[in-house]
N, C-alpha and C positions, 0 to 999 in steps of 0.2 A: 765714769762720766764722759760723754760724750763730747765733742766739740763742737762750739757754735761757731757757723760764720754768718756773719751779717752781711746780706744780697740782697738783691734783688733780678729779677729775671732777664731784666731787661738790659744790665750790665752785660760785655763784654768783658770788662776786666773781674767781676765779679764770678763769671761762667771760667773763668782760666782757673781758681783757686778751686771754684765747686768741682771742677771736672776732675781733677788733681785728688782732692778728697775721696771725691766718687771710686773711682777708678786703682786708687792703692788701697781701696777697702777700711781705710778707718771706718772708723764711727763716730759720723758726723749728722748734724743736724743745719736747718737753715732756719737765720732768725730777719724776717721781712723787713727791709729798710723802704721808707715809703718817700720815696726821693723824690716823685713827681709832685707832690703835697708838701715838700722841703724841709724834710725832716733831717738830710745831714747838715742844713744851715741851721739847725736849731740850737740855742742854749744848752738844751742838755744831750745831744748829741757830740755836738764839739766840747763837749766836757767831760762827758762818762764811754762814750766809744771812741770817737776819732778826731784829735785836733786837727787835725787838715779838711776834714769835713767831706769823706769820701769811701766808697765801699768799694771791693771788701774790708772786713776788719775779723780775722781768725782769732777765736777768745778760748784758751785753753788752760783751765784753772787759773791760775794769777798771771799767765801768761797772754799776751794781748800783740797780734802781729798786724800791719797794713802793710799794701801794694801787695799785688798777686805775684808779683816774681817771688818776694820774702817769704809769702805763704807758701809758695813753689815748692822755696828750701827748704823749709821747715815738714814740708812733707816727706823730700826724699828722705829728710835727718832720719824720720820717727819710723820711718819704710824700707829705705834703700833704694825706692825704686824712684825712676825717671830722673835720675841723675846725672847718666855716661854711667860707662863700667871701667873709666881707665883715668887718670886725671886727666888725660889729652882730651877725651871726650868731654869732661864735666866743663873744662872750658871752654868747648866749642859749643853749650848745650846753654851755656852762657853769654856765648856772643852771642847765638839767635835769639835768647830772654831782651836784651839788650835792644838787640837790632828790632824788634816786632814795638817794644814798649816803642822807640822813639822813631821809626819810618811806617808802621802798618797799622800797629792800631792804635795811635795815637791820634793819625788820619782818618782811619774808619770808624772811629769812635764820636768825632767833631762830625764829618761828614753824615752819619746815619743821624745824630743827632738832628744836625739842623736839616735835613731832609723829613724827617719824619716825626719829630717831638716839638720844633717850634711852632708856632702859631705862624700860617700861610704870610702873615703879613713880615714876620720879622726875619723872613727867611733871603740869605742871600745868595741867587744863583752864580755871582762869580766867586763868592768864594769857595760855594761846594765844587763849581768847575776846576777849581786851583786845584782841591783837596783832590779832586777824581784822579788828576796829571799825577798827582804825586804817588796817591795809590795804584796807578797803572805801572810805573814805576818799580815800588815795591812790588807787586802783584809778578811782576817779569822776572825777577830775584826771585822770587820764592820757587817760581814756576820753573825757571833754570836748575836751580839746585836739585829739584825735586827728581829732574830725569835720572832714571835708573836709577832712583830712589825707593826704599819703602817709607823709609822715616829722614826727619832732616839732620838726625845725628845717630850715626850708629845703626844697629838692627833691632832694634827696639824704640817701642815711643818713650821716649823722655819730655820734660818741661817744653824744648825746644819748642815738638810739635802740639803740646797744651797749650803753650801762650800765644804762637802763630797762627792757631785755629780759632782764638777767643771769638771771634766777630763775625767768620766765615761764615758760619752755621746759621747768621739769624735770616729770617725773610724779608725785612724791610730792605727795599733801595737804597744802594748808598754807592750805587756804580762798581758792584763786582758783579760778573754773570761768571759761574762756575764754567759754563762753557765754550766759555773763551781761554780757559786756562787749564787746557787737560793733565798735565801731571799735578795742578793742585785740585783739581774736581776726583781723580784716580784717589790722591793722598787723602781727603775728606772721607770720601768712600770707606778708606780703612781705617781711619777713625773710629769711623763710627761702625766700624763692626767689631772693638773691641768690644768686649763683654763688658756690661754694665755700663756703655755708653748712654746717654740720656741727651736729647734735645735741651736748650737753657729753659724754654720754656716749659717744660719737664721735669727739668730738676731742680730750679727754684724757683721759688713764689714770686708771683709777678709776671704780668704781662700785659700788653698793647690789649686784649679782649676785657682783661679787669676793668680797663675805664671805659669800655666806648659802650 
Protein backbone atom coordinates (compact mmCIF):
# COMPACT_ATOMS: atom_id res chain seq x y z
CA UNK A 1 0.00 0.00 0.00
CA UNK A 2 1.27 2.98 -0.88
CA UNK A 3 1.52 6.19 1.04
CA UNK A 4 -0.77 9.20 1.03
CA UNK A 5 0.27 12.60 1.63
CA UNK A 6 -2.28 15.29 1.71
CA UNK A 7 -0.94 18.64 -0.71
CA UNK A 8 -1.51 20.65 -2.37
CA UNK A 9 0.62 22.39 -5.19
CA UNK A 10 0.60 25.28 -4.16
CA UNK A 11 2.22 24.60 -0.72
CA UNK A 12 5.71 25.19 -0.06
CA UNK A 13 5.88 23.30 2.81
CA UNK A 14 3.82 20.60 1.33
CA UNK A 15 6.44 20.38 -2.02
CA UNK A 16 9.33 19.76 0.89
CA UNK A 17 7.69 16.27 2.15
CA UNK A 18 6.45 15.49 -1.77
CA UNK A 19 9.98 16.12 -3.05
CA UNK A 20 11.47 13.85 -0.13
CA UNK A 21 8.90 11.15 -1.17
CA UNK A 22 9.63 11.76 -4.80
CA UNK A 23 13.02 11.62 -4.87
CA UNK A 24 13.95 8.44 -2.34
CA UNK A 25 11.50 6.54 -4.50
CA UNK A 26 8.86 5.20 -2.11
CA UNK A 27 5.60 4.76 -3.25
CA UNK A 28 3.64 7.41 -2.78
CA UNK A 29 0.68 8.98 -3.84
CA UNK A 30 -0.90 12.76 -3.39
CA UNK A 31 -4.19 13.12 -1.92
CA UNK A 32 -5.76 17.07 -2.92
CA UNK A 33 -6.24 19.24 0.08
CA UNK A 34 -8.44 22.08 -1.42
CA UNK A 35 -7.12 24.87 0.96
CA UNK A 36 -8.23 27.90 -1.08
CA UNK A 37 -12.10 26.72 -0.65
CA UNK A 38 -11.02 26.06 3.24
CA UNK A 39 -11.05 22.70 3.64
CA UNK A 40 -8.15 22.50 6.45
CA UNK A 41 -10.59 24.93 8.61
CA UNK A 42 -13.13 22.33 8.08
CA UNK A 43 -14.82 20.06 10.84
CA UNK A 44 -13.78 17.11 9.45
CA UNK A 45 -10.56 17.99 8.40
CA UNK A 46 -9.34 19.12 11.85
CA UNK A 47 -10.94 15.99 12.98
CA UNK A 48 -9.91 13.06 10.73
CA UNK A 49 -6.49 14.58 9.20
CA UNK A 50 -4.99 17.45 10.93
CA UNK A 51 -5.78 19.07 14.23
CA UNK A 52 -3.65 22.04 13.66
CA UNK A 53 -5.59 22.50 10.41
CA UNK A 54 -2.47 22.30 8.02
CA UNK A 55 -0.76 20.40 5.17
CA UNK A 56 1.21 18.33 4.59
CA UNK A 57 -0.26 15.38 6.63
CA UNK A 58 1.97 11.78 5.49
CA UNK A 59 -0.77 8.92 6.29
CA UNK A 60 1.07 5.54 6.31
CA UNK A 61 -1.29 2.76 7.43
CA UNK A 62 -2.27 3.69 10.92
CA UNK A 63 0.49 5.91 11.01
CA UNK A 64 -0.31 9.58 10.51
CA UNK A 65 2.67 12.27 10.50
CA UNK A 66 2.43 16.57 10.05
CA UNK A 67 5.19 19.32 9.44
CA UNK A 68 7.46 18.46 6.61
CA UNK A 69 10.64 18.29 8.69
CA UNK A 70 8.80 15.00 10.59
CA UNK A 71 7.84 13.70 7.20
CA UNK A 72 11.56 14.51 6.37
CA UNK A 73 12.57 11.98 8.99
CA UNK A 74 10.39 9.63 8.53
CA UNK A 75 11.67 9.22 5.16
CA UNK A 76 15.20 9.00 5.69
CA UNK A 77 14.02 6.31 8.78
CA UNK A 78 12.06 4.03 6.00
CA UNK A 79 15.25 4.98 3.11
CA UNK A 80 18.41 6.07 4.61
CA UNK A 81 18.72 8.51 2.52
CA UNK A 82 18.96 12.51 3.02
CA UNK A 83 19.91 12.30 6.29
CA UNK A 84 24.03 13.05 6.75
CA UNK A 85 26.08 10.02 6.61
CA UNK A 86 27.77 10.61 9.97
CA UNK A 87 25.93 11.77 13.12
CA UNK A 88 27.93 15.10 12.82
CA UNK A 89 26.22 15.55 9.59
CA UNK A 90 22.47 14.46 10.55
CA UNK A 91 22.90 17.31 13.04
CA UNK A 92 23.99 19.85 10.83
CA UNK A 93 21.16 18.60 8.23
CA UNK A 94 19.11 19.45 11.16
CA UNK A 95 20.09 22.85 11.92
CA UNK A 96 19.44 23.77 8.40
CA UNK A 97 15.71 21.86 8.77
CA UNK A 98 15.42 24.19 11.63
CA UNK A 99 16.99 27.30 10.33
CA UNK A 100 14.78 27.40 6.87
CA UNK A 101 11.46 26.34 8.93
CA UNK A 102 11.87 29.54 11.07
CA UNK A 103 14.10 32.38 8.91
CA UNK A 104 13.30 31.27 5.11
CA UNK A 105 10.32 29.87 4.71
CA UNK A 106 8.36 30.80 7.10
CA UNK A 107 8.90 34.39 5.44
CA UNK A 108 8.54 33.29 2.05
CA UNK A 109 5.65 31.54 2.68
CA UNK A 110 3.60 34.74 4.45
CA UNK A 111 5.34 36.83 1.92
CA UNK A 112 4.18 34.83 -1.56
CA UNK A 113 1.11 34.59 0.26
CA UNK A 114 -0.01 37.93 0.84
CA UNK A 115 1.56 39.07 -2.58
CA UNK A 116 -0.14 36.79 -4.66
CA UNK A 117 -3.36 34.84 -2.85
CA UNK A 118 -4.94 37.91 -1.04
CA UNK A 119 -7.50 39.82 -2.42
CA UNK A 120 -5.52 43.31 -3.91
CA UNK A 121 -7.43 45.00 -1.19
CA UNK A 122 -6.36 43.19 1.92
CA UNK A 123 -2.83 43.20 0.93
CA UNK A 124 -0.10 45.01 2.92
CA UNK A 125 2.77 46.62 1.14
CA UNK A 126 4.76 47.16 4.40
CA UNK A 127 4.57 44.21 5.73
CA UNK A 128 5.48 42.25 2.58
CA UNK A 129 8.39 45.01 2.53
CA UNK A 130 9.31 43.83 6.20
CA UNK A 131 9.08 40.23 5.14
CA UNK A 132 11.35 40.93 1.69
CA UNK A 133 14.37 42.57 4.53
CA UNK A 134 14.24 39.55 6.28
CA UNK A 135 14.26 37.24 3.35
CA UNK A 136 17.15 39.29 1.79
CA UNK A 137 18.72 38.28 4.98
CA UNK A 138 18.22 34.79 4.86
CA UNK A 139 18.68 34.76 1.13
CA UNK A 140 22.71 36.18 2.07
CA UNK A 141 23.03 32.96 4.58
CA UNK A 142 21.99 30.60 2.33
CA UNK A 143 23.98 32.12 -0.61
CA UNK A 144 27.35 32.26 1.70
CA UNK A 145 27.14 28.93 2.69
CA UNK A 146 26.51 27.70 -0.75
CA UNK A 147 30.15 28.99 -2.09
CA UNK A 148 32.04 26.12 -3.00
CA UNK A 149 29.37 24.21 -2.20
CA UNK A 150 27.48 21.40 -4.03
CA UNK A 151 24.84 20.78 -1.37
CA UNK A 152 24.47 22.53 2.13
CA UNK A 153 25.35 19.46 4.11
CA UNK A 154 27.80 17.08 2.95
CA UNK A 155 28.17 15.68 -0.70
CA UNK A 156 25.03 14.70 -1.27
CA UNK A 157 21.46 16.21 -0.96
CA UNK A 158 19.93 15.65 2.09
CA UNK A 159 16.59 17.17 3.99
CA UNK A 160 18.87 20.37 4.47
CA UNK A 161 18.66 21.20 0.76
CA UNK A 162 14.65 19.69 0.41
CA UNK A 163 13.48 21.95 2.95
CA UNK A 164 15.70 25.11 1.96
CA UNK A 165 14.52 24.82 -1.52
CA UNK A 166 10.67 24.39 -0.52
CA UNK A 167 9.66 27.91 -1.92
CA UNK A 168 12.63 28.69 -4.33
CA UNK A 169 11.24 26.77 -7.18
CA UNK A 170 7.74 28.45 -7.31
CA UNK A 171 7.00 31.42 -10.07
CA UNK A 172 5.01 33.85 -8.25
CA UNK A 173 6.74 37.09 -6.69
CA UNK A 174 7.49 37.25 -3.36
CA UNK A 175 11.01 39.09 -3.70
CA UNK A 176 13.62 36.42 -4.64
CA UNK A 177 15.08 36.88 -8.16
CA UNK A 178 17.45 33.79 -8.57
CA UNK A 179 19.69 36.09 -10.14
CA UNK A 180 20.80 38.06 -7.70
CA UNK A 181 21.96 35.16 -5.78
CA UNK A 182 24.30 32.95 -7.78
CA UNK A 183 25.59 30.18 -5.62
CA UNK A 184 21.82 29.57 -4.69
CA UNK A 185 20.40 29.92 -8.60
CA UNK A 186 23.96 27.31 -9.24
CA UNK A 187 22.45 25.14 -6.10
CA UNK A 188 18.74 25.14 -7.78
CA UNK A 189 20.18 24.23 -10.90
CA UNK A 190 21.27 20.83 -9.42
CA UNK A 191 18.50 20.31 -7.77
CA UNK A 192 16.68 20.04 -10.20
CA UNK A 193 18.82 17.81 -12.23
CA UNK A 194 18.48 15.25 -9.91
CA UNK A 195 16.72 12.43 -11.35
CA UNK A 196 13.06 12.34 -10.67
CA UNK A 197 12.96 15.94 -9.89
CA UNK A 198 9.46 17.49 -10.62
CA UNK A 199 8.44 21.21 -10.50
CA UNK A 200 5.52 21.58 -7.29
CA UNK A 201 3.25 22.27 -9.85
CA UNK A 202 4.11 18.92 -11.31
CA UNK A 203 4.17 16.89 -8.79
CA UNK A 204 1.17 17.83 -6.89
CA UNK A 205 -2.41 18.70 -7.63
CA UNK A 206 -3.02 22.07 -7.47
CA UNK A 207 -2.18 25.12 -8.82
CA UNK A 208 -2.70 29.15 -9.46
CA UNK A 209 -4.06 28.04 -13.32
CA UNK A 210 -6.83 25.57 -11.55
CA UNK A 211 -8.71 28.77 -10.36
CA UNK A 212 -8.22 31.45 -12.75
Amino acid sequence: MSVKLHCFGESGNSYKAALALQLSGMDWAPVHVDFFNGETRSPAYLRDVNAMGEAPVLVDGNLRLTQSGVIQSYVTERTGRFGGETPDEAREVLRWVLWDNHKLSSQAGACRFMMNFLPPGKRQPAVTGWLQGRLAAAYAVLDRHLAGRDWIVGDAITNADLSCCGYLFYPEPFGFDRGEWPNIDTWLGRIAAVPGWKHPYDLMPGSPADRA
